[in-house]
LUMLOSE-860236 format. One line per field, with one value per residue (C-alpha): residue number from 1; residue in three letters; x, y, z. Coordinates in steps of 0.02 Angstrom, whole numbers. Layout:
n	(NUM, ...)
res	(ALA, ...)
X	(X, ...)
Y	(Y, ...)
Z	(Z, ...)
***
This chain:
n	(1, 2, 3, 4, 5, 6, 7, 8, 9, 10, 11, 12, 13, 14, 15, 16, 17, 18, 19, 20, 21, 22, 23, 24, 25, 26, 27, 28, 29, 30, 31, 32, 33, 34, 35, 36, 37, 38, 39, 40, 41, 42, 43, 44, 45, 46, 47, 48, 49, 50, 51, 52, 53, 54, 55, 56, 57, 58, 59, 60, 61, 62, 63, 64, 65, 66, 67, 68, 69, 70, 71, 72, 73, 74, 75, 76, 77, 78, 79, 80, 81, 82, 83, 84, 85, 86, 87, 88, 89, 90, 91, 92, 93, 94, 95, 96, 97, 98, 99, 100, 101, 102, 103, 104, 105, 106, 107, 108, 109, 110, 111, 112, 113, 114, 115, 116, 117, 118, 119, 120, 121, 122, 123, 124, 125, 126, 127, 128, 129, 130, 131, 132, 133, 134, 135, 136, 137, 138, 139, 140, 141, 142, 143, 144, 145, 146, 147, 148, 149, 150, 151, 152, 153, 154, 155, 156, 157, 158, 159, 160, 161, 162, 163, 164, 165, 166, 167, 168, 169, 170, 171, 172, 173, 174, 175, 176, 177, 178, 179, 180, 181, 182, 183, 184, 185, 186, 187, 188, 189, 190, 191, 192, 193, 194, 195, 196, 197, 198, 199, 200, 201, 202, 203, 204, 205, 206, 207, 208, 209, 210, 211, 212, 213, 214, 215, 216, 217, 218, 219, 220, 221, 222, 223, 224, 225, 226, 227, 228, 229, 230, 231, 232, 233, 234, 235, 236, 237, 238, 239, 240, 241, 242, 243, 244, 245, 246, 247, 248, 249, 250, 251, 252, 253, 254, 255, 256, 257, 258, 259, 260, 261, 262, 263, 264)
res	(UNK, UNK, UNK, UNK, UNK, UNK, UNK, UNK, UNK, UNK, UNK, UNK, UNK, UNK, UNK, UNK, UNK, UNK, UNK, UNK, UNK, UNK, UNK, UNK, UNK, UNK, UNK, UNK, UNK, UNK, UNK, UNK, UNK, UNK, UNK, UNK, UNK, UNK, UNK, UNK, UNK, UNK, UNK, UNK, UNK, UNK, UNK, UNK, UNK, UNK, UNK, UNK, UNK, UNK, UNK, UNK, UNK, UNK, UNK, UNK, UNK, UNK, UNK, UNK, UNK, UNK, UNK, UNK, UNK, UNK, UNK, UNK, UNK, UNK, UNK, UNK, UNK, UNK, UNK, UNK, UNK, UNK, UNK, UNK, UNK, UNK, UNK, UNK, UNK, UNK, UNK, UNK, UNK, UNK, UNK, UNK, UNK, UNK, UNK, UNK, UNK, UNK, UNK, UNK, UNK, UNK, UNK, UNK, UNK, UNK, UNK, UNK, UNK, UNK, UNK, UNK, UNK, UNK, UNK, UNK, UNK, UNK, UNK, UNK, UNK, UNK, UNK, UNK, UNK, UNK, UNK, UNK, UNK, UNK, UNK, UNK, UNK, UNK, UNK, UNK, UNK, UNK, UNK, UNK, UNK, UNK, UNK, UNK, UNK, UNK, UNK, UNK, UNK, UNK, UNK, UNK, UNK, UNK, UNK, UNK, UNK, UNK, UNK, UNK, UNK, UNK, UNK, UNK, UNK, UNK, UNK, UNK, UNK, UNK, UNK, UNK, UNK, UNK, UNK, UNK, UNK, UNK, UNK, UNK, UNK, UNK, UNK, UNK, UNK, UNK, UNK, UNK, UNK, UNK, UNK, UNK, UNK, UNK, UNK, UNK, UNK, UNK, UNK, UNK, UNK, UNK, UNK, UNK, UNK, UNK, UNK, UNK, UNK, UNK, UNK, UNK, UNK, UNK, UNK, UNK, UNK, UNK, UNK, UNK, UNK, UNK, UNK, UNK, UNK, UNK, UNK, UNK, UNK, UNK, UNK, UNK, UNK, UNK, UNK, UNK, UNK, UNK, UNK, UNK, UNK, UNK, UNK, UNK, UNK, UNK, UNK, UNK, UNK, UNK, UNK, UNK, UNK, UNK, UNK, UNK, UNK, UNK, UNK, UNK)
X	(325, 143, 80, -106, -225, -301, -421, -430, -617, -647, -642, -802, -925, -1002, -1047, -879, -950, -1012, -854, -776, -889, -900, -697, -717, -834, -740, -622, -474, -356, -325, -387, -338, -433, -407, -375, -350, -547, -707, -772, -597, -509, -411, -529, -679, -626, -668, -598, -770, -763, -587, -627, -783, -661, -560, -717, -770, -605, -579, -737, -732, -549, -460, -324, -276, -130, -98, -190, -195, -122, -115, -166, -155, -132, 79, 109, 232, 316, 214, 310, 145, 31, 172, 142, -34, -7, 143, 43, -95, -4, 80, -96, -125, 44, -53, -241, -124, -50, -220, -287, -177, -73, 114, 71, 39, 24, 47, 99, 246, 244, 360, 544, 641, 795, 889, 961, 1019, 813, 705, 592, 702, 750, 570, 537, 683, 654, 469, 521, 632, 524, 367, 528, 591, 400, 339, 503, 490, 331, 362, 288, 326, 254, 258, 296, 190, 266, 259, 276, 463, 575, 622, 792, 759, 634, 785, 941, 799, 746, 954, 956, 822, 925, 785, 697, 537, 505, 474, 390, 201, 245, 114, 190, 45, 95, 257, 224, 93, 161, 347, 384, 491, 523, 394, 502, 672, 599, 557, 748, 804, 674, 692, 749, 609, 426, 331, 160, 84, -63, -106, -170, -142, -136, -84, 29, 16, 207, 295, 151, 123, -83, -124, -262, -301, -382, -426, -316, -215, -278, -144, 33, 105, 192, 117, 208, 381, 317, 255, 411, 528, 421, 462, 630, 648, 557, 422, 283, 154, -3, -33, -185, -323, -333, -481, -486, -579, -724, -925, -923, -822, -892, -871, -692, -621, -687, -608, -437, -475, -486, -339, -235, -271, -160, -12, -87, -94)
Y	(816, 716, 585, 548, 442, 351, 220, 82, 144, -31, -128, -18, -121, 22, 68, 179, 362, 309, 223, 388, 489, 380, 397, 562, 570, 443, 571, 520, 630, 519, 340, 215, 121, -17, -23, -195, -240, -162, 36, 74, -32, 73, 11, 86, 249, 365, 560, 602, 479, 522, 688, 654, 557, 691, 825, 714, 688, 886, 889, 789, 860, 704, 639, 513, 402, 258, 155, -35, -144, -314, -456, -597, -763, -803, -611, -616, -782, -865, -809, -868, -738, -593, -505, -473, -419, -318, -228, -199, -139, -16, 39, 82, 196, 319, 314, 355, 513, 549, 542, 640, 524, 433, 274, 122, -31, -222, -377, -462, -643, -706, -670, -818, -824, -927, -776, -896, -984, -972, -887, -758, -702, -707, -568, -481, -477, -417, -287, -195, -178, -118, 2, 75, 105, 191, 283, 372, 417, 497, 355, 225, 47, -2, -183, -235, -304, -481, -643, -623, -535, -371, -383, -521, -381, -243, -346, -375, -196, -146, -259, -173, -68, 85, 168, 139, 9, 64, -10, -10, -54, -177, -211, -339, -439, -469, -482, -627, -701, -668, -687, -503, -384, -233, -103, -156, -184, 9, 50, -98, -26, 170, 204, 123, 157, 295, 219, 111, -3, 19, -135, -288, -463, -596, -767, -916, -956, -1109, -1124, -1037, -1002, -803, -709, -505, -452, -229, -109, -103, -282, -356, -417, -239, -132, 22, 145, 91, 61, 226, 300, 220, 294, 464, 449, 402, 559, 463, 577, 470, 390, 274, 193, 77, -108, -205, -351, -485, -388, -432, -234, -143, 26, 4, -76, 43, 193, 114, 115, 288, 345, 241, 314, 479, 491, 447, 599, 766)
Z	(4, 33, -22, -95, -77, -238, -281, -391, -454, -546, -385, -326, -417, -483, -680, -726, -721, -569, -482, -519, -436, -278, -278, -244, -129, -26, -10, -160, -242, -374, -471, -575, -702, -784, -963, -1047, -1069, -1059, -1075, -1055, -1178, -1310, -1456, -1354, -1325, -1461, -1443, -1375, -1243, -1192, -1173, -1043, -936, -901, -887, -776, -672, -669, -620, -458, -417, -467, -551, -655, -559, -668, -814, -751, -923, -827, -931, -800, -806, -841, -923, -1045, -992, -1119, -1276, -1389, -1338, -1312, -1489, -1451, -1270, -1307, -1449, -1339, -1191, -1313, -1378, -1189, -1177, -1315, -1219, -1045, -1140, -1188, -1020, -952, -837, -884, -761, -825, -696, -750, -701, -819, -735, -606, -644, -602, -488, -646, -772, -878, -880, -1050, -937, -881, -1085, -1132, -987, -1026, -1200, -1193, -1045, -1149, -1322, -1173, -1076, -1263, -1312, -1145, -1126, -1302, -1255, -1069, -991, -855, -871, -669, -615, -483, -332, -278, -370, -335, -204, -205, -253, -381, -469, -446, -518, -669, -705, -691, -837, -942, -1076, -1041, -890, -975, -846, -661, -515, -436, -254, -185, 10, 41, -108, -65, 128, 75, -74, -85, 115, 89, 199, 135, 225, 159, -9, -12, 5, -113, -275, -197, -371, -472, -381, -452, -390, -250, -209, -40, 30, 158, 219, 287, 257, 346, 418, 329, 217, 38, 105, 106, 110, 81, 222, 237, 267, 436, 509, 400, 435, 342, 439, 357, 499, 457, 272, 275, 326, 203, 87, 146, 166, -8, -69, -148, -143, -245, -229, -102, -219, -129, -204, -118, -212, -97, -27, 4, 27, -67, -35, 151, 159, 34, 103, 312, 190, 119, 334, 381, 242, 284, 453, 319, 195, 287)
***
């Protein structure tokens, strides 16, 4: 078992055709793209256009890891909206299939500790019609990590009445924003990841202040993260989320080299 290294190609600042080239040459297996708005956006992408992406992913010896469906903002805690988001996040399942991957990453809104909260039946409730949709069609829609603790995400997806719903295991997000342990949290979701950001930061003690900072100068222990990892079995993508960067192109392609001691 191995595990890859991926990029989020958006977060290059390049023109898309471009992004993905770059990817490769900063030595990725795999990216991921994001989906919800844009070039990519499943109203944009005409049969033509679907099938240059992957010519042009074949082309540069890449995969596909994951789709990015995140709408921001509250996610489907706001019960208004949740029609059109569900419907478009479903719309996203068929372009994945399409592309040639069965990853879909998003961000649902923060699951609160209260089962019995509104909150908590709104997420539930929009979780499973998103897990029965992506499970009919082979495909995982992948929780991000963070907003909540690990455990508080786990005894919520053992609700979920399909497996359609998985987990995209961000350790700087909850390091920085949850206060969790990243290496327990490995062994807590073991059952749930099938994809990964890779990236890092650090949290201010007794204060809710963080900040992502690159790769390895970060409060993640990647070593022992690293090794859960493998001791799990997940052989994955570790995928490279720069967010916060004046320069992109030279902090993602430091994470690409510090990534690769983890990826022989």
């Amino acid at each position: 078992m191995s595990l890859h290294i991926g990029i989020i190609a958006d977060l290059l600042k390049l023109p898309l055709e471009n992004s993905i080239i770059r990817c490769a040459e900063l030595g990725a297996k795999g990216v991921q793209l994001y989906a919800v708005k844009g070039e990519m956006k499943p109203e944009n992408m005409s049969s033509e256009k679907i099938a240059h992406i992957r010519e042009l992913l074949v082309n540069n010896g890449l995969e596909l890891s994951a789709l990015c469906a995140d709408y921001g903002g509250t996610g489907f805690a706001d019960p208004s909206g949740n029609n059109q988001r569900i419907e478009g996040s479903k719309r996203i399942v068929d372009l994945a299939q399409k592309l040639g991957t069965n990853i879909i990453t998003t961000h649902i809104g923060t699951i609160p500790e209260d089962t019995r909260s509104d909150t908590y039946q709104i997420l539930l409730e929009a979780s499973n019609e998103l897990a029965e949709y992506a499970s009919k069609n082979d495909v995982f829609f992948a929780v991000e990590t963070g907003p909540e603790r690990a455990i508080t995400l786990k005894l919520f997806l053992d609700k979920l009445d399909s497996k359609g719903i998985a987990v995209n295991f961000d350790p700087a997000n909850l390091y920085m924003v949850a206060g969790d342990d990243p290496v327990q949290a490995v062994y807590t979701l073991q059952d749930y990841i099938v994809h990964t950001h890779a990236k890092d930061g650090i949290r201010q003690e007794g204060s809710k202040k963080f900040s992502e900072v690159p790769l390895g100068s970060g409060g993640v222990d990647f070593d022992g993260y690293i090794a859960a990892l493998n001791k799990i079995g997940y052989n994955g993508y570790l995928t490279v989320e720069r967010e916060v960067s004046d320069t992109p192109d030279k902090d993602i392609s430091d994470a690409v080299e510090f990534l690769k001691k983890y990826c022989k």
